[in-house]
Structure formats: structure tokens, C-alpha cells
VOROKE-949524 format. One record per residue (C-alpha): residue number from 1; residue in one letter; x, y, z. Coordinates in nm, 3 decimals, padded with zeros to 5 digits. Layout:
BEGIN
ATOM    k  r        X        Y        Z
ATOM  NUM  A        X        Y        Z
...
This chain:
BEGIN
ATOM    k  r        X        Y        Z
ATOM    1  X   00.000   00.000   00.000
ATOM    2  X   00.192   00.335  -00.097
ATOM    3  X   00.248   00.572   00.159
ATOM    4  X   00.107   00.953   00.099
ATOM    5  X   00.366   01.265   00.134
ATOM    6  X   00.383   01.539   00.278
ATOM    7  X   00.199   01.743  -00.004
ATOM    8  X  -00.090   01.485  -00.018
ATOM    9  X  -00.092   01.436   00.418
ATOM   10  X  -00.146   01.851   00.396
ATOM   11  X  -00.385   01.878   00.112
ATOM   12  X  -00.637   01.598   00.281
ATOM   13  X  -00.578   01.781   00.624
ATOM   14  X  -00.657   02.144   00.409
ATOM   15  X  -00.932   01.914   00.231
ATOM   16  X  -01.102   01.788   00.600
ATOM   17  X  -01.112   02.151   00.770
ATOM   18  X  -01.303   02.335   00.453
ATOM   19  X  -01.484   02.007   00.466
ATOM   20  X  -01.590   02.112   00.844
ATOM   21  X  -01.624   02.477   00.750
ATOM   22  X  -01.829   02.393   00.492
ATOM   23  X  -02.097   02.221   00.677
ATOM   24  X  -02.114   02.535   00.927
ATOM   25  X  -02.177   02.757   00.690
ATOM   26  X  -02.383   02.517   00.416
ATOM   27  X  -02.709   02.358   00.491
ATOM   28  X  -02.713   02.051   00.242
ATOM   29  X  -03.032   01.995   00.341
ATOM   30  X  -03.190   02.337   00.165
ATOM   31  X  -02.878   02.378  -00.044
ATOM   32  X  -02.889   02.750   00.121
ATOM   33  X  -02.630   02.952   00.322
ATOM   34  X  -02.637   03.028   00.652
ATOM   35  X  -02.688   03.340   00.821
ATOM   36  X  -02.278   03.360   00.911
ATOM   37  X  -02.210   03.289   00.521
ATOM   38  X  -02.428   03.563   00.382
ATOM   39  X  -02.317   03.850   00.637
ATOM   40  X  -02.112   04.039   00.410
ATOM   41  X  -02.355   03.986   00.126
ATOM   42  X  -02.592   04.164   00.357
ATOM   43  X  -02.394   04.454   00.418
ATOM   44  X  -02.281   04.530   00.027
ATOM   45  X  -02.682   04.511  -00.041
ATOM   46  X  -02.775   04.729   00.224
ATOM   47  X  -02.532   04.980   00.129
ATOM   48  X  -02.613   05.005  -00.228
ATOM   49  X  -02.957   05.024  -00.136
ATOM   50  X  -02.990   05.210   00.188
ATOM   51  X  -03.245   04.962   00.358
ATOM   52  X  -03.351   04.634   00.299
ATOM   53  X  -03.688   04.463   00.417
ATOM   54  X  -03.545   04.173   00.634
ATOM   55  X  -03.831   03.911   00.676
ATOM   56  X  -03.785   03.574   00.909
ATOM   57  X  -03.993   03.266   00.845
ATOM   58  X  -04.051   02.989   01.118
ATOM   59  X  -04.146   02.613   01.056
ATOM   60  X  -04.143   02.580   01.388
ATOM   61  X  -04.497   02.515   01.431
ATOM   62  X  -04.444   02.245   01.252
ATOM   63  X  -04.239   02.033   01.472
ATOM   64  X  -04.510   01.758   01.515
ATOM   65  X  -04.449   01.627   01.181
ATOM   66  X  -04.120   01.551   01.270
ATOM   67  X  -04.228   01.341   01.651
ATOM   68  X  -04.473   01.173   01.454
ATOM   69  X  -04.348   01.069   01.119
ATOM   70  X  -03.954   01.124   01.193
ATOM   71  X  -03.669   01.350   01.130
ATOM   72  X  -03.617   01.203   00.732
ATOM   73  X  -03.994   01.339   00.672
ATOM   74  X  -03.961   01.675   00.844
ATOM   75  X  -03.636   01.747   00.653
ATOM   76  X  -03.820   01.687   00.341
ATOM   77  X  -04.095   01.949   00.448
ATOM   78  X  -03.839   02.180   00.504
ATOM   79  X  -03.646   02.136   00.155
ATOM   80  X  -04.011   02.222   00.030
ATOM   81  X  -04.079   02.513   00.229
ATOM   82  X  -03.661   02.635   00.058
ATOM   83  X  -03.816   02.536  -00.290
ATOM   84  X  -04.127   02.733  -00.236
ATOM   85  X  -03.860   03.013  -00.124
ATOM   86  X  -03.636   03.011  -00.465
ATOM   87  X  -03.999   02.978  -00.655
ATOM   88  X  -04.044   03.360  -00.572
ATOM   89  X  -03.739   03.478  -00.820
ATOM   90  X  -03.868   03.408  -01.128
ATOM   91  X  -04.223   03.592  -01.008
ATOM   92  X  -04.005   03.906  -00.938
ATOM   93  X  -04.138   03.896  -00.566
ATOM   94  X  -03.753   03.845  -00.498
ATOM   95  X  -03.474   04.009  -00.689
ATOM   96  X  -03.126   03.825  -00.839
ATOM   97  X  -02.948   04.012  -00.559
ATOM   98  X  -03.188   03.942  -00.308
ATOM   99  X  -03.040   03.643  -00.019
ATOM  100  X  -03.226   03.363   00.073
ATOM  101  X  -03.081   03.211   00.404
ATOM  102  X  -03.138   02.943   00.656
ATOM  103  X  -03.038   03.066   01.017
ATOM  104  X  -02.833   02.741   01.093
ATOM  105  X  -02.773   02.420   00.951
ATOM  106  X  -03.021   02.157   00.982
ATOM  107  X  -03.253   02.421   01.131
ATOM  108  X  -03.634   02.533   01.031
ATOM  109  X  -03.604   02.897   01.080
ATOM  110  X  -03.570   03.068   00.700
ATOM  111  X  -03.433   03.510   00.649
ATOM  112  X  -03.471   03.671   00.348
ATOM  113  X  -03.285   04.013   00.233
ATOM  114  X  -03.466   04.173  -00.033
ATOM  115  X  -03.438   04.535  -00.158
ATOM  116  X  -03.789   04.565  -00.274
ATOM  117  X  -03.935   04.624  -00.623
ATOM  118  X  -03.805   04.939  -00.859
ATOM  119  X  -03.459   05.137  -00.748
ATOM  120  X  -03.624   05.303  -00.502
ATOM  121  X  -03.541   05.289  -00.093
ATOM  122  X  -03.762   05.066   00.119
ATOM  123  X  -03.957   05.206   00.384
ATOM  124  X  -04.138   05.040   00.697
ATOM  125  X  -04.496   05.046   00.471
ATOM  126  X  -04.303   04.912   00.226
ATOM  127  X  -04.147   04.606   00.408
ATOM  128  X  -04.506   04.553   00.554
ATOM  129  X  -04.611   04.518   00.220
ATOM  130  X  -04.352   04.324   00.063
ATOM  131  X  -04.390   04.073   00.341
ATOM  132  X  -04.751   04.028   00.305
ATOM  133  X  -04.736   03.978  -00.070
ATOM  134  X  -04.441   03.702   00.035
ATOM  135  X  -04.705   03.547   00.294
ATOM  136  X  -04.967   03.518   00.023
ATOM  137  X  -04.753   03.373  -00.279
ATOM  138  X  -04.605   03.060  -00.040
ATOM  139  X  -04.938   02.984   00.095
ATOM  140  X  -05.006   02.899  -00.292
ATOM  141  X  -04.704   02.783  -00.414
ATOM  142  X  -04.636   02.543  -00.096
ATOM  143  X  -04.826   02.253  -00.189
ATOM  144  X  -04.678   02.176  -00.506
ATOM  145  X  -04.316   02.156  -00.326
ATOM  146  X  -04.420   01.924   00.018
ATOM  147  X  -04.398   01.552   00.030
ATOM  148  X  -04.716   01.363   00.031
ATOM  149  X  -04.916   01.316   00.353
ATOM  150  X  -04.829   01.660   00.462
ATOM  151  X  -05.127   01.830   00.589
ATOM  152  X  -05.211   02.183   00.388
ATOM  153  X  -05.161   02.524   00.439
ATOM  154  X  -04.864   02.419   00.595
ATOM  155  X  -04.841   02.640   00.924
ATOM  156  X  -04.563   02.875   00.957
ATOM  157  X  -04.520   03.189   01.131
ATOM  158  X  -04.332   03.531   00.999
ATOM  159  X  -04.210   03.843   01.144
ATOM  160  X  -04.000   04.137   00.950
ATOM  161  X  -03.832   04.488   01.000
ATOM  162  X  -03.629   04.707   00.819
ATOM  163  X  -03.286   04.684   00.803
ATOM  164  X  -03.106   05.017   00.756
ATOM  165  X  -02.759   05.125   00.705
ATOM  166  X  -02.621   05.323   01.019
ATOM  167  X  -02.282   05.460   00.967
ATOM  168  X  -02.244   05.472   01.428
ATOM  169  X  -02.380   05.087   01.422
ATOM  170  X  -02.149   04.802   01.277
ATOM  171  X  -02.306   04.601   01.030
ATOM  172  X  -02.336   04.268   01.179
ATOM  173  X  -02.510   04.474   01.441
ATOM  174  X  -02.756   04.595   01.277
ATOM  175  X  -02.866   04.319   01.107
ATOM  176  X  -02.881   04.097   01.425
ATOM  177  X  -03.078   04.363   01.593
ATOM  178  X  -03.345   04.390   01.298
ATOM  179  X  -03.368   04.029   01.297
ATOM  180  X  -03.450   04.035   01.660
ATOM  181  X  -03.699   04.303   01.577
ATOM  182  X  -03.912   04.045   01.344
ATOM  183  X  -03.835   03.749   01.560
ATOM  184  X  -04.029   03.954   01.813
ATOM  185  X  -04.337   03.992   01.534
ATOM  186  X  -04.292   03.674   01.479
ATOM  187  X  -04.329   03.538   01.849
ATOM  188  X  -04.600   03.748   01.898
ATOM  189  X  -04.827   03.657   01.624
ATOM  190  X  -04.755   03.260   01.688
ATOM  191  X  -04.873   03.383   02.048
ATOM  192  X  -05.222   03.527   01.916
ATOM  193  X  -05.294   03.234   01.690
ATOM  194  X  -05.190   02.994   01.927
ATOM  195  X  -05.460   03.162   02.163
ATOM  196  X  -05.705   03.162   01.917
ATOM  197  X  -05.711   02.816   01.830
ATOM  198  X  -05.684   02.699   02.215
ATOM  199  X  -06.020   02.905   02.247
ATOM  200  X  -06.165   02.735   01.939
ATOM  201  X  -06.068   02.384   02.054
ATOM  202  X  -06.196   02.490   02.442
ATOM  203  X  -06.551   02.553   02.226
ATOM  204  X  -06.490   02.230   02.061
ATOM  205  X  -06.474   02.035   02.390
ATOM  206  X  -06.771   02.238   02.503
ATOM  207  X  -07.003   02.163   02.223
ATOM  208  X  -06.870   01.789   02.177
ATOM  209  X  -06.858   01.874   01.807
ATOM  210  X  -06.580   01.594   01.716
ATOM  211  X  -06.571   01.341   01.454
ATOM  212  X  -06.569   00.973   01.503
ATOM  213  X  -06.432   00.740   01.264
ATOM  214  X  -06.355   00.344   01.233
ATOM  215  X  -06.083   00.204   01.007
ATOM  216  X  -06.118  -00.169   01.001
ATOM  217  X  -05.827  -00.413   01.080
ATOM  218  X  -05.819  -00.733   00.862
ATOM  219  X  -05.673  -01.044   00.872
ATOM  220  X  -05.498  -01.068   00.579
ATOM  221  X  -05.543  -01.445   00.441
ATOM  222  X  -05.888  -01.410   00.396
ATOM  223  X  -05.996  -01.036   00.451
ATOM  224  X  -06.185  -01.105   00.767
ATOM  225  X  -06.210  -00.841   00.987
ATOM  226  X  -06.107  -00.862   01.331
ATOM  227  X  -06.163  -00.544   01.453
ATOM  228  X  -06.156  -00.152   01.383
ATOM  229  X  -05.906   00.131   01.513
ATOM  230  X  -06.081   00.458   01.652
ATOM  231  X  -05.957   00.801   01.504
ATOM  232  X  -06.102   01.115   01.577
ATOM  233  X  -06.095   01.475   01.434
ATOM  234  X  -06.308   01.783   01.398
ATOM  235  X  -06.591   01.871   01.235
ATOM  236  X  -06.515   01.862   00.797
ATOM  237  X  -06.400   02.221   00.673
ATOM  238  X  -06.298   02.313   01.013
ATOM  239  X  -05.963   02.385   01.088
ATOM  240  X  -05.961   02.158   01.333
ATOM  241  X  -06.029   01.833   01.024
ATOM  242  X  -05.660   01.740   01.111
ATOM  243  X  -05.653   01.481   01.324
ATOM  244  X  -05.264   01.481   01.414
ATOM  245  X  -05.306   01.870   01.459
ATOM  246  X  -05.535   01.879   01.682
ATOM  247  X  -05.432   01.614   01.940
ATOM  248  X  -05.078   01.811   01.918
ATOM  249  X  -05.311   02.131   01.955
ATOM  250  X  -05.445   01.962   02.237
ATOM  251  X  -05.108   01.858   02.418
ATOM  252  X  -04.918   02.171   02.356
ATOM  253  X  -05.214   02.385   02.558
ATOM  254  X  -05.262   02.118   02.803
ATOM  255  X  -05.587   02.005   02.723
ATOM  256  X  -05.529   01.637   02.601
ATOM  257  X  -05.671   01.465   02.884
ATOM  258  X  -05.999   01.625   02.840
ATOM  259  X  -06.011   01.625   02.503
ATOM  260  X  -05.938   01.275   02.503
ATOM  261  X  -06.200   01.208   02.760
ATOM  262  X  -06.407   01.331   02.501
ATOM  263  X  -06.265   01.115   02.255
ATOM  264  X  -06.282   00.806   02.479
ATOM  265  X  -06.676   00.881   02.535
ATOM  266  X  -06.758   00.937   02.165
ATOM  267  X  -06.580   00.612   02.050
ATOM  268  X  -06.714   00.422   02.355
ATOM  269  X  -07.060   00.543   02.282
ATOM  270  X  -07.052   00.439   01.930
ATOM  271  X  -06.877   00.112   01.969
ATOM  272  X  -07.197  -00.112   01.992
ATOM  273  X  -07.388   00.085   01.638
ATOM  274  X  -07.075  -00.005   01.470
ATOM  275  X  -06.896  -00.328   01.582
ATOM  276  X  -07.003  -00.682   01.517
ATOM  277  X  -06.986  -00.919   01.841
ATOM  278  X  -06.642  -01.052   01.911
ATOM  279  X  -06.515  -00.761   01.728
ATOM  280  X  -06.203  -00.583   01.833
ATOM  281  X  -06.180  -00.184   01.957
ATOM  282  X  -05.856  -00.002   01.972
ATOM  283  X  -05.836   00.295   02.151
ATOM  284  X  -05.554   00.523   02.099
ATOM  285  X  -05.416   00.622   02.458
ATOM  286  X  -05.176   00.893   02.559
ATOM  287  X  -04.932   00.919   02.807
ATOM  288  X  -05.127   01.128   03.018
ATOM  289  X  -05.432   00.922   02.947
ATOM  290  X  -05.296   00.653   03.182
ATOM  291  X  -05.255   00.875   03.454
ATOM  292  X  -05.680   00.966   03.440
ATOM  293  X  -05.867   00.664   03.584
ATOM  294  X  -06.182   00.802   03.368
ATOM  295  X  -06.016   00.683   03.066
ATOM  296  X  -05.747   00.422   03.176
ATOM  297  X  -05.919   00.353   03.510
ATOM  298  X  -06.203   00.245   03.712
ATOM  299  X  -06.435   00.510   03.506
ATOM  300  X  -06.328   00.399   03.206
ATOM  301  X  -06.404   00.008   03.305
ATOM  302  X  -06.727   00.111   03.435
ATOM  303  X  -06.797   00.345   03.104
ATOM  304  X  -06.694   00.015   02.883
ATOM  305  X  -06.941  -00.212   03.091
ATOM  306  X  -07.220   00.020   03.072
ATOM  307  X  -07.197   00.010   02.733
ATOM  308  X  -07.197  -00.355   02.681
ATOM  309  X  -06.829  -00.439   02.560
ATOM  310  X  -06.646  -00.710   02.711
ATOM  311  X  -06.281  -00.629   02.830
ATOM  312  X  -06.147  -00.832   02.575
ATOM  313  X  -06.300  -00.663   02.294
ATOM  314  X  -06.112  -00.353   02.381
ATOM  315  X  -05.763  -00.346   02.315
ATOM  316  X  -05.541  -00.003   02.416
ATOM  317  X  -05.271   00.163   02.176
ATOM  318  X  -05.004   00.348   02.338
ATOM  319  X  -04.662   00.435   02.111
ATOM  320  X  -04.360   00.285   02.146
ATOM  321  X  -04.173   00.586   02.263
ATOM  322  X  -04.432   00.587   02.561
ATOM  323  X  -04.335   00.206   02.619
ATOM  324  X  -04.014   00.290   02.589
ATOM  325  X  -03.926   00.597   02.759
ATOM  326  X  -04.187   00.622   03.073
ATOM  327  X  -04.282   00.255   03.116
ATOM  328  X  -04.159   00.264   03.466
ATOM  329  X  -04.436   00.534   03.541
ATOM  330  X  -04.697   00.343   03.363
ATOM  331  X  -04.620  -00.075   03.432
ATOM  332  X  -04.875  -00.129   03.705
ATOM  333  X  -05.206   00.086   03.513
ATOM  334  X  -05.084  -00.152   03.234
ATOM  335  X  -05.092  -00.482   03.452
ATOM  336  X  -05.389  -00.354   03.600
ATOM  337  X  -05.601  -00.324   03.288
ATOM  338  X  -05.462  -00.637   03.159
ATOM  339  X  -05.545  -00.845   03.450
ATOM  340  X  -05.882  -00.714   03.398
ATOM  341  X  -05.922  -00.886   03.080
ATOM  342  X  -05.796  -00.597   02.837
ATOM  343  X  -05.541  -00.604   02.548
ATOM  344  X  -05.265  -00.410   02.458
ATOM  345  X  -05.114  -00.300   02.139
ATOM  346  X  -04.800  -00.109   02.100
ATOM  347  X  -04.850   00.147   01.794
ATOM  348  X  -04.575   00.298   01.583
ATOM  349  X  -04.318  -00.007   01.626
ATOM  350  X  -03.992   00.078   01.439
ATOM  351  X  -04.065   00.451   01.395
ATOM  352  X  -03.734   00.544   01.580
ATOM  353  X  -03.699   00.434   01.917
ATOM  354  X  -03.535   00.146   02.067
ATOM  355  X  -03.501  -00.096   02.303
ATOM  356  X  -03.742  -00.450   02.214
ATOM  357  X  -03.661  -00.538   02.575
ATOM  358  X  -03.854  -00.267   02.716
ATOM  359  X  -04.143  -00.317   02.487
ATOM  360  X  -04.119  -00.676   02.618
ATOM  361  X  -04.182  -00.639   02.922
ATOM  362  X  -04.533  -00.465   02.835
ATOM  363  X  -04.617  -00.756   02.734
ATOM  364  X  -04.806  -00.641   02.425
ATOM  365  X  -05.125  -00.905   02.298
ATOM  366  X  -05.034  -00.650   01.934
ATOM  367  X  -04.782  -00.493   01.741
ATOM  368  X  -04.841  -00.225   01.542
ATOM  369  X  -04.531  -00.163   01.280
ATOM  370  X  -04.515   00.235   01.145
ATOM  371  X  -04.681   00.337   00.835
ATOM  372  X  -04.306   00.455   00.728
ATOM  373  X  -04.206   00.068   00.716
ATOM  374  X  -04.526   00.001   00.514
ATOM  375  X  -04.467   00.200   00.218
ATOM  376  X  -04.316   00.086  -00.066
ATOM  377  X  -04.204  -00.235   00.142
ATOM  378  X  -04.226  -00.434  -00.224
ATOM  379  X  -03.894  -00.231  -00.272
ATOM  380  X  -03.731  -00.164   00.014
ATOM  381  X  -03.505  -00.492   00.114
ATOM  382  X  -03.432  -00.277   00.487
ATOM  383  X  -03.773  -00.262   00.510
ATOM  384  X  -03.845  -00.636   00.501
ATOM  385  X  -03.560  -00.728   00.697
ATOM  386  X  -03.667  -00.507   00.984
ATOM  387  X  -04.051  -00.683   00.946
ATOM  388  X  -03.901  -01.005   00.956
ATOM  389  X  -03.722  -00.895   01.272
ATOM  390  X  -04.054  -00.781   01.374
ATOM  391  X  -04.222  -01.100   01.313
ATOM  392  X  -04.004  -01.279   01.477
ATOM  393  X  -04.023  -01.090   01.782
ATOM  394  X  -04.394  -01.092   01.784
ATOM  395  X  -04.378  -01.492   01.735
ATOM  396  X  -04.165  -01.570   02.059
ATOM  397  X  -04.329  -01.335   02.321
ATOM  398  X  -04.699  -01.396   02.211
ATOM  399  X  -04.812  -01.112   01.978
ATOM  400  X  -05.011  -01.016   01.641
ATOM  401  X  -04.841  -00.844   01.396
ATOM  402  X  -05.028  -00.515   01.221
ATOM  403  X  -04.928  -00.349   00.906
ATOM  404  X  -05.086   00.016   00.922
ATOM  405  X  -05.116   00.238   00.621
ATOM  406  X  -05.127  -00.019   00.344
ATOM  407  X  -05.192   00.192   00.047
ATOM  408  X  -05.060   00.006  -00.279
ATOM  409  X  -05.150  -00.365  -00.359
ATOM  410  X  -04.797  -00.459  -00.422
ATOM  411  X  -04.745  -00.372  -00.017
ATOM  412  X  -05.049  -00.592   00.049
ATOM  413  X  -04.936  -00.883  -00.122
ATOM  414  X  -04.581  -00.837  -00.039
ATOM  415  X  -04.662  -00.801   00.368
ATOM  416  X  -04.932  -01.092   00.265
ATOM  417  X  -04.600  -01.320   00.164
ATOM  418  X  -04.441  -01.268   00.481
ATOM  419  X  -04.658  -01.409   00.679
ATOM  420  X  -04.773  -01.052   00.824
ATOM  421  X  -05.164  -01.152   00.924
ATOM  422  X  -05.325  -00.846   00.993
ATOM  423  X  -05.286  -00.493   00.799
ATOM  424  X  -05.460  -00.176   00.831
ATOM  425  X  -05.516   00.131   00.550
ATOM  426  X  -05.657   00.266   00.289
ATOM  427  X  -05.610   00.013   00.015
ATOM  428  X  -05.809  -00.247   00.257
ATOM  429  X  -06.050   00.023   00.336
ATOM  430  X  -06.066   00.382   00.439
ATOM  431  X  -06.220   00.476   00.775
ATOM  432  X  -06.579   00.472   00.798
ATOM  433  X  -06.761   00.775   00.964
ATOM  434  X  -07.010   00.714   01.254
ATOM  435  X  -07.246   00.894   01.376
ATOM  436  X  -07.332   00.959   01.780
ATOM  437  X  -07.590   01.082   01.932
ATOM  438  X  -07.586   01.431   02.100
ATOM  439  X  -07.636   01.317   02.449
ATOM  440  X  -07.352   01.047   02.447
């Protein structure tokens, strides 16, 4: 094996440090500078032009998307949201000269520089308006750049000033304190909108005005069904349709436990219109569901007698990371309810989190394998290899295996092959509607 030199020893040293620099400064995620790398291009713009309309963007509200479907989806919402960005150049909203920045790598906070239409100076009416007419054009031209299964308008929140040259002030200065200026604005209007829609899901609760819906579960071999998973949402048109968004509505303002009181009442109530004797009824449960004996306790055993189930009709989800991470907290609820004749299923099984020994010991009667390890398993070889691993597991300690999302018939007959005997999703069937009555 030949020996490198001195020349080749310091140009792959040289080589590894712009390397470094480069992803400081780079986000290969966006393909769009940072902040630090644009600096100077910020001050040569703002002194040819005199002021500049400096307007920050925050995914931020969008965080959810990443706890739920996992960092590799989230980063692909954010490449859209930098698409939608460069989109606005050839619609003359932003100029040639104008910078497009992310404020650090990996991150979901956007800054744009822009010196406005015509040669003119911007002014603070000016920025105002250039922002708004920024707002307006990514509302519309963000759906065509997100991934699929991204809920629309995609939420983001904006804030802007106007950045001025100041011969007393250095220039870094001044741009870091204008960007602190529309961070501000855009704190305080995520503020009033997060307000708003904690008062409009407080009248929700109120009024009981949620949606229930069934999706069956099928066996597989023969299309059978075994049971039917509960989902529910807000009323249609609302902004509230959302499901995910509005249980992560409902955790952020803590008001999860009684919305999923609600929730728990609704699907309970319904359970006996809808499901066939010896049918099954999974109930999604939260972490901080366990803790309220009205839906993991003695109310909720009394509320599921009253309404003529039998325990072992009615089978609890709770995620993996909850099984995971805080089964210490929640063990005994768990033997508790399972003593008294319930089942268990753990949901979202190789989304991300670890440890099959601690999902063990939950002793699960189900396991429910993420909708990211469902799609496009006909072509994924990872993907199968991970379900067999799955399989296996679910073999030696007891369990049913469930494929949720299947969408395509090559994933059905594919999971089919495998010997995966119950599946979930649209391609099986959609979720069914059903109705309750007021007073439930």
C-alpha cells in the first residue's frame, strides 16, 4: 500500500477543515447559506440600497411532523418550504441580488434580504407590504413543493423589520438587531394564533362537536375483519379536520386529557352501532391518558361495561416511545387493565426508538409496525428485513403483527407473503364515519 507525502498528508488535512467549515456555513439539506455565510452579502446590499426589508420565516410550528413521522420526513418538508422560497425569483417577488438564508444548519427557521421592487429605498410600509405579498404567494405555491401526507396550508409563522444602514452601528449589528426586531413579530403573532385556536378547541370540547371514525383491521389471508381502530378529528372544513393537529393542539395547551376524555366517550358510545360481536376496539391512549382513571381507570371500566363491551374486545394503543421511555411510570395501570381482561397493542413499532426489551416487558397481545415501514415495502429490502425482525419478535413473546397504512397492492401482497396476518389502510379500506348521538 503506498504511503502519501507530505503534499498529499497537507492537502487531505486542508481538504477535511473546509470540509468542516463547509458544513457550518452550508445547509445541504436546503442547499442554502447560513446566516454567518451571507453576512457580508448583507452589508454590500444594504449599502447600495440604503435599507432592505429583512423578513424571518418559522417552521417551527411544525415540529409535530417531525415526533410523529420522523426527522427524514420533516427534513423533506423543510427542503419544500426552501423550494417554495427560490420559486419567488422568477415571479419578481424576490430580486437576483436578493439572499435567501437558513439561520443554521439543519434548522427550520428561514431570512430573506430583499431590496424591494423598482430602485427606489424601502420604507417600513413598504417592508409591511412586501412581506404580506411574500405570505400570500407561499401559501399557494407550498403545496406543489411538500412531500405527500403533509397536511395543507402548511403552518408557519413570519415576522420582518427594516434593516437600515447606520454609519455609528457596525453592520453585523444591525442586522442581528433587525432580525431580533421580526423574531419579536414573529413570536408574537404565533402567540395570538396559538390563543385563538386553544379558544376554538376549548368551544370544541364544550359543544362535543368531534368526529368519530372506524378504520377496520383485517386479517390478511382471507380479509376477515377482526376489529376496527378509533380516530377522531373535527368537524369537515374546520380547521380543526386534522386529526394529528389537533391532538398536538391539544397537548401543547394542556388540554389532552380532556379532550381525550371526550374522545374516549364518543368512541365508547358508538362502539356497539358499529362493531359486530367478538369484534375488536382499539383505543388510541396517551401518556397522560394513563394517569386519568376516567379513561385508563375504574371510570373507564365502568364506562366500557355500561356500554356492553367485554374487556377483551377492547384493546389499548399506546406508542412505542411511551413504552419505551416512561414505562416505569406506567407498568402497574398496564398490569392492571390487563389483569382485567384488556389487550394491549404497542403502535408505531420501528418509527425510531429502541429498546425491544422494554417493549417486552409490556407484554403487548399487538404490534403495530409504522406506516413509514409500510410504504413501498415491495422495494425496500431494509424494510423487510426489519418486518421479519418484527415477526419474529412478535412470534416468541406472544403477539399479532399489524401493518398500518397499506396503500398500494404490491405492499399488500408483499406483507401478505411474509406471513404478516393483519394490515390496516386505505387500500383495505378507508375509515368509515359514525355517527353519535348528542347526548352520548
Amino acid at each position: 500500500m503506498a504511503r502519501t507525502g507530505p503534499e498529499e498528508q497537507e492537502y487531505f488535512r486542508l481538504r477535511g477543515e473546509w470540509l468542516r467549515f463547509k458544513n457550518h456555513v452550508f445547509d445541504t439539506n436546503t442547499e442554502l447559506p447560513t446566516l454567518a455565510a451571507v453576512l457580508d452579502d448583507v452589508r454590500r446590499l444594504v449599502e447600495e440600497r440604503g435599507t432592505l426589508g429583512l423578513v424571518y420565516l418559522d417552521l417551527g410550528a411544525n415540529a409535530p411532523i417531525e415526533s410523529l413521522h420522523g426527522w427524514h420526513a420533516y427534513d423533506e418538508v423543510v427542503r419544500g418550504f426552501s423550494q417554495a422560497l427560490g420559486a419567488l425569483r422568477p415571479e419578481g417577488l424576490l430580486g437576483p441580488r436578493d439572499i435567501i438564508a437558513v439561520l443554521a444548519v439543519r434548522g427550520d427557521k428561514f431570512l430573506l434580504c430583499a431590496g424591494g421592487p423598482g430602485p427606489a429605498a424601502l420604507d417600513r410600509p413598504g417592508v409591511d407590504a412586501l412581506a404580506a405579498r411574500l405570505r400570500e404567494r407561499l401559501d399557494t405555491l407550498l403545496p406543489r413543493h411538500l412531500p405527500d401526507g403533509i397536511p395543507v396550508p402548511l403552518l408557519f409563522h413570519e415576522g420582518h423589520a427594516l434593516l437600515y444602514r447606520d454609519p455609528m452601528l457596525r453592520a453585523e449589528r444591525s442586522v442581528h438587531r433587525a432580525l431580533d426586531e421580526a423574531m419579536f413579530m414573529c413570536l408574537k403573532d404565533r402567540s395570538r394564533e396559538e390563543d385563538r385556536r386553544a379558544q376554538s378547541l376549548d368551544d370544541l370540547i364544550r359543544s362535543r362537536q368531534v368526529v368519530t371514525l372506524y378504520q377496520p383491521i383485517l386479517d390478511l389471508r382471507n380479509l376477515t375483519v377482526l376489529g376496527h381502530e378509533v380516530f377522531t378529528r373535527g368537524p369537515a372544513g374546520s380547521a380543526f379536520e386534522d386529526a394529528e393537529g389537533l391532538f398536538v393542539l391539544a397537548e401543547r395547551t394542556g388540554r389532552l386529557v380532556d379532550f381525550e376524555r371526550l374522545c374516549r366517550s364518543r368512541a365508547l358510545a358508538s362502539a356497539r352501532r358499529h362493531l359486530r360481536r367478538g369484534n375488536k376496539l382499539f383505543l388510541n391512549t396517551s401518556a397522560g391518558a394513563l394517569r386519568d382513571p376516567e379513561v385508563a381507570g375504574p371510570g373507564f371500566i365502568e364506562e366500557v361495561e355500561r356500554q356492553g363491551l367485554d374487556h377483551a374486545d377492547v384493546i389499548l394503543e399506546i406508542t412505542e416511545r411511551v413504552a419505551v421511555g416512561e414505562r416505569q411510570a406506567y407498568q402497574e395501570v398496564l398490569r392492571t387493565l390487563k389483569a382485567e381482561g384488556f389487550g394491549i397493542a404497542i403502535d408505531d413499532m420501528g418509527a425510531g426508538y429502541s429498546s425491544l426489551q422494554a417493549v417486552v416487558e409490556i407484554e403487548p397481545d399487538y404490534l403495530k409496525f409504522d406506516i413509514s415501514l409500510v410504504r413501498n415495502i415491495d422495494r425496500s429490502l431494509i424494510k423487510r428485513s426489519l418486518l421479519e425482525t418484527l415477526v419474529e419478535l412478535s412470534e416468541k413473546i406472544g403477539a399479532e403483527v399489524i401493518a398500518e397504512g397499506i396503500e398500494a397492492e404490491s405492499e399488500f401482497r408483499t406483507l401478505r407473503d411474509m406471513g404478516v396476518k393483519l394490515g390496516q389502510g386505505r387500500y383495505l379500506a378507508p375509515p368509515v364515519l359514525v355517527p353519535v348521538d348528542g347526548a352520548a
